[in-house]
N, C-alpha and C positions, 0 to 999 in steps of 0.2 A: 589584519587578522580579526575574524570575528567573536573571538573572545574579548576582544579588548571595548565592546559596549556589551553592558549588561540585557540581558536578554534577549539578545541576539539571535541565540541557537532556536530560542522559544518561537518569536516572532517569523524566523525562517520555516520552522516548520506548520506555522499555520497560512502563511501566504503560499505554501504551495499547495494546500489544502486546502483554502480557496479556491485556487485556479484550479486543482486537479479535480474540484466538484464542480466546476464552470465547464470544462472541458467534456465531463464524463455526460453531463445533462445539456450541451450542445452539439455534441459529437456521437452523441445515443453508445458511448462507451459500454462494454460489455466485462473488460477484463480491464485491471492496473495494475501495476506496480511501483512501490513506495522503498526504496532505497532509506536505510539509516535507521537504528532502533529508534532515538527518540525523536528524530523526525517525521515517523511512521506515525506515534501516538499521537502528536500534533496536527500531522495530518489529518489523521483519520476524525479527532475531534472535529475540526472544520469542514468537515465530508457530510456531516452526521449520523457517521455510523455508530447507532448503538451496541452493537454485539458481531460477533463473525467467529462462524461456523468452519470447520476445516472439510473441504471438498474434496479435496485430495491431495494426499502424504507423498511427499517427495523426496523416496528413499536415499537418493544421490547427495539432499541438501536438508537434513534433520533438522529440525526447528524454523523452516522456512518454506509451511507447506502452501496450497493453491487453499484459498478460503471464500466463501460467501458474506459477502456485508448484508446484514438486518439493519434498516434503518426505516422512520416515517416518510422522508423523500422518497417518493416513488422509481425516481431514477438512480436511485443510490441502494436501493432494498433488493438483493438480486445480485449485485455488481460483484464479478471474480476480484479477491482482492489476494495480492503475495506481497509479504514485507517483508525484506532484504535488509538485513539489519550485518552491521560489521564485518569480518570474516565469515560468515555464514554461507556456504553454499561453493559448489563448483564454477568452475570456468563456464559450463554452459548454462547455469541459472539461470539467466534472460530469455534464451531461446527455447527453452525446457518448457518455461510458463508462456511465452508467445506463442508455440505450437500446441500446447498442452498436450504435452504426453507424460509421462509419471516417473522417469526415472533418468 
């Protein structure tokens, strides 16, 4: 179980944050998404997003809209960002924001 080493959840969430800033600036990523509230913040720290902007509101899934990352990485400044945090969102969440349409 990962609560059973101290800072676990922490470290989880910046290793994928890592890779999912390795992947977004190899793979010329334009859209992601980040499953888990505070894996998301973790995330996004190791991303180097500074700020993110909501681009579009997704009436179906409130408080889990389609957003813009700001950040000094070029490849990262620009990048669709949606964070899926817990119970948050419908059944089709994933495919809402893969297709991007708004509702």
């Amino acid at each position: 179980e990962i609560d059973r080493q101290e800072g676990a959840r922490h470290k989880l969430g910046r290793g994928l944050g890592e890779l999912l800033r390795a992947l977004t600036v190899d793979q010329e990523l334009k859209r992601v998404i980040i499953a888990g509230g505070d894996t998301s913040s973790h995330a996004l720290g190791q991303m180097g997003v500074d700020a993110l902007t909501v681009r579009m509101p997704l009436p179906a899934s409130p408080g889990s809209p389609l957003c813009v990352a700001h950040s000094s990485i070029a490849a990262i400044d620009g990048l669709e960002v949606a964070l899926k945090g817990g119970q948050v969102g419908t059944d089709r969440y994933f495919s809402t924001i893969r297709d991007g349409l708004g509702g």
